[in-house]
N, C-alpha and C positions, 0 to 999 in steps of 0.2 A: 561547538561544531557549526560553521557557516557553509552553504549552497550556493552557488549561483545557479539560478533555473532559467535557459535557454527558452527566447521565442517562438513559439511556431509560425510557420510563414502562414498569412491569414488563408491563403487560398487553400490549405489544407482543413478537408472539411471531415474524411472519412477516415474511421480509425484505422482501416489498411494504409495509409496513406502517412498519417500519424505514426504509424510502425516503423515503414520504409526511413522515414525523414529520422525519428532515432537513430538507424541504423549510421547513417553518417556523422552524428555527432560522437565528442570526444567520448571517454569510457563510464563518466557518471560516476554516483555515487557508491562507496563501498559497503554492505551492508555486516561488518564483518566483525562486528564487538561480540565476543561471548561472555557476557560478566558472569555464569555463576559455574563454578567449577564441577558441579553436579553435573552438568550435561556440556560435555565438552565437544560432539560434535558437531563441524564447520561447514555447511557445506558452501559453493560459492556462489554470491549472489549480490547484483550490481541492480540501481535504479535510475534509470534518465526522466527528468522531469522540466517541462516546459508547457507554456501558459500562452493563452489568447484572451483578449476582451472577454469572449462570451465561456473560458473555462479553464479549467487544468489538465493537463496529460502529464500521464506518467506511463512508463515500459520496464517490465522489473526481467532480469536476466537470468536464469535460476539453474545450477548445475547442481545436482544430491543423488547421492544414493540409493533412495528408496521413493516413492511416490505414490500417494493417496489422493482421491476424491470423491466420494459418496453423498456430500451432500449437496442438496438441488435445488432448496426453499429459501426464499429471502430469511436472513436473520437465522438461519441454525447455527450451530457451530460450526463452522469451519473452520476456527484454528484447531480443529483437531485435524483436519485435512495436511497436505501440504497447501500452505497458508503463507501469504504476501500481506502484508498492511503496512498502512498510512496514517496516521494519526498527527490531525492539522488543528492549528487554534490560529484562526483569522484575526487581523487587527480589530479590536472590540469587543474580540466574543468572550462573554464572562464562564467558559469551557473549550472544551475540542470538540472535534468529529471522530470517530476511529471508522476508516473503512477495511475494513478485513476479505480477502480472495482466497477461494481454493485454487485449484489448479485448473480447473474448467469453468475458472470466473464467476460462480458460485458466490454470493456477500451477504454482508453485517454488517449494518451501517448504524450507528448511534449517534447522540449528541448526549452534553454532560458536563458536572465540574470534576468529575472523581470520578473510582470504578464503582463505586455504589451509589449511583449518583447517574445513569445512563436513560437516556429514553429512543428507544428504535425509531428510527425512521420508517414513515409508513413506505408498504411493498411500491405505490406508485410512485413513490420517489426515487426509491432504489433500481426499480423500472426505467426511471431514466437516464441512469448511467449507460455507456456505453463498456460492454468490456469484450476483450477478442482476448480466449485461449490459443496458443501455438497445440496443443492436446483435444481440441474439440470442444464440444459441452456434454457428452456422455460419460455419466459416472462411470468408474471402478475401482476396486479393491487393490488393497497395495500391492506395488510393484517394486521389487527389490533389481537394482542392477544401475550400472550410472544410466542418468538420465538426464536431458539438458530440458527447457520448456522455458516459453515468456509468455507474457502478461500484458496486455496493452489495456489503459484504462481512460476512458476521459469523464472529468468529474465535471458536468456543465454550472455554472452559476448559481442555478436556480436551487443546487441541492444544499448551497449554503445562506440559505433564508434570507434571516434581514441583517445577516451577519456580515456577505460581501456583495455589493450591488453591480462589482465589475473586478473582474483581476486588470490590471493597470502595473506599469513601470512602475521600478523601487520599492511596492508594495514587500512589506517583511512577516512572512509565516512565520510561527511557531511551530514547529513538528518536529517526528521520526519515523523511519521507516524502518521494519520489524518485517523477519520472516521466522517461523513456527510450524511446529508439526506434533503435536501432543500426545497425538496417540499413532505417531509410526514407531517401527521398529526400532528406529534414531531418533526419540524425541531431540528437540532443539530449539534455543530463544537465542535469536538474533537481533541486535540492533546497529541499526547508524550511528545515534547519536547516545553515547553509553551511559548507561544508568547505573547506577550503585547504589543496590539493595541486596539483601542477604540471600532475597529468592527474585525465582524471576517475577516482574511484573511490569509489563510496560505501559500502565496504565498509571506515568509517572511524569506527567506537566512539566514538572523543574526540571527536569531534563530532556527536555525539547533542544532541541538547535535551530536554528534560524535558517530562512529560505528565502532569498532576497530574489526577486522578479528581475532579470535584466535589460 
């Protein structure tokens, strides 16, 4: 699975702004593989992603059934939320990142070779991502009925250490993006880039797809 990942225009500084300028771009990526037959529902869910010198943005587009968000603390779980993630491996890094969101931008951010193999990023790091929920930032309890909600996030520079010094043209990620919900009503594991394992787990490198900077 190959990306192109769209520019942002440099004057764009604010994540409202970042939103808007999505909004015009083509439909993005599809986040729509369900590899395990255990949990067959789909819900729909697309992610735009584009880069500047000093970072990443992504806007994930999310329509489901049902919808949770309870947790509020850097690093809990939130895939048991309704849950968006990222999971990148930078040119050099000898691991990934996994950035995981609830639905009121809520995160869990690590670095790693493996899933038993993770070390959190400390809270002021994760402090300085930028994330805007379309749902607010006040928890609640699920909510069953359709329901639409986006995600805007920008991941600055700095959160990827000595790993990337600048995102920069032709540069090529490693990644997927993954949306989960573990403990709704509808549990669900979605991927972009599909994995083939007997269960779910997307804490699966080889099956990274690539994300080419344009």
């Amino acid at each position: 699975m190959t990306g192109m990942v769209f520019q942002m225009p440099s004057d764009v500084r604010l994540l409202s702004e970042a939103s808007r300028f999505f909004d015009t771009l083509p439909e993005g990526f599809q986040i729509g593989y369900t590899p395990w037959k255990e949990f067959p529902y789909k819900p729909d869910v697309k992610v735009k992603c584009a880069w500047q010198l000093r970072g990443l943005f992504l806007k994930y587009y999310v329509n489901e059934d049902c919808v949770k968000a309870i947790y509020t603390q850097p690093n809990e779980p939130v895939y048991k939320d309704s849950c968006v993630e990222f999971f990148v491996s930078p040119p050099g890094a000898l691991g990934y990142y996994n950035f995981e969101f609830n639905a009121i931008g809520n995160m869990l951010a690590a670095f790693g070779s493996s899933r038993n193999d993770r070390e959190f990023l400390p809270a002021e790091v994760i402090g300085s991502i930028d994330v805007m929920s379309s749902l607010g930032k006040k928890p609640f309890p699920e909510k069953s009925g359709k329901v639409s909600w986006e995600l805007t996030v920008f991941l600055p520079v700095s959160v990827f250490g000595k790993h990337v010094s600048a995102f920069e043209k032709n540069i090529v990620l490693r990644a997927n993006f993954y949306k989960c919900g573990d403990d709704l009503s509808k549990p669900h594991y979605l991927c972009w880039s599909e994995i083939k394992t007997l269960a779910p787990d997307f804490h699966r490198p080889e099956y990274f797809g690539e994300l080419i900077l344009s």
